[in-house]
C-alpha positions in Angstrom: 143.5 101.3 -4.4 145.4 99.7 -7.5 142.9 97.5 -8.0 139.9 100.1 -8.3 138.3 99.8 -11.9 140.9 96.7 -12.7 138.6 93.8 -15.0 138.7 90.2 -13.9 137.7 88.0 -16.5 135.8 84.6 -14.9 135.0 83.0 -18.2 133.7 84.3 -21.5 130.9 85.7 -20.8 131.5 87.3 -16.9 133.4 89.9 -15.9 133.8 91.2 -12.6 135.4 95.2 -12.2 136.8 95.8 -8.9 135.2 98.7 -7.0 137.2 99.7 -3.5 134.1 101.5 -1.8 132.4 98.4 -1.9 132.8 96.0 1.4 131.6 92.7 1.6 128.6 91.2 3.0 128.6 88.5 5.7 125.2 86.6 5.3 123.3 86.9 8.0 122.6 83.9 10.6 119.4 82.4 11.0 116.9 83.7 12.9 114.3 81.1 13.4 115.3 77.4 12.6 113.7 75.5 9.2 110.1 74.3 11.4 109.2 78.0 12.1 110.0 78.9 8.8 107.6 76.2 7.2 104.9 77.0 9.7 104.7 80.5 9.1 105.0 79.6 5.4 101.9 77.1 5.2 100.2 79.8 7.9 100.9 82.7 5.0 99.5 80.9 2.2 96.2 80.2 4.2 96.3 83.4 5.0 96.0 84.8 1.2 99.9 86.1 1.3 98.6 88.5 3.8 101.7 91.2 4.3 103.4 90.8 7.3 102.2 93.7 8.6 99.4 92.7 8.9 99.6 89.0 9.2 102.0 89.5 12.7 99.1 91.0 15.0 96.9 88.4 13.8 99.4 85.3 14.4 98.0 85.2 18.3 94.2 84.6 17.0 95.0 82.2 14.0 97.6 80.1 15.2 94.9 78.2 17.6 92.1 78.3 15.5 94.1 76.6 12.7 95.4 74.0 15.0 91.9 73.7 16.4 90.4 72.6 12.6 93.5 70.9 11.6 94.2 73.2 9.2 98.2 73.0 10.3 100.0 71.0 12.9 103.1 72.6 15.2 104.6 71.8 18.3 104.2 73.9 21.3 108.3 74.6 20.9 107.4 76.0 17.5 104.3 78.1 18.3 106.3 79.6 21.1 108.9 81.5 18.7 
């Protein structure tokens, strides 16, 4: 509680003010490893930037079509998650 409102000075120009009812955030793990991720990147820039939505009931249809005219190139392991 003492330090509630107390200034920290980091350098010149930062300062950081200590607030009590604030807790801090653990970053999340991963969910899907870095080959999903650029998948479904290069698949949502083909896509237009298609919300995801929108984009998630459609991954079933496009994911073999875009394989099928070389359009992207994934793994089975990948296209399974």
């Amino acid at each position: 509680m003492r330090t509630q409102g107390k200034r920290k000075y980091v350098d010149r120009n930062t300062v950081v003010v200590a607030d009590v009812g604030k807790k801090a955030t653990k970053p999340r793990k991963r969910f899907y490893d870095e080959l999903v991720v650029a998948a479904l990147l290069k698949i949502w820039l083909i896509m237009d930037c298609l919300c995801g939505k929108r984009l998630a009931p459609m991954m079933q249809e496009v994911v073999p079509l875009l394989k099928k005219h070389k359009e992207i190139r994934i793994d089975e392991t990948t296209e399974g998650t």
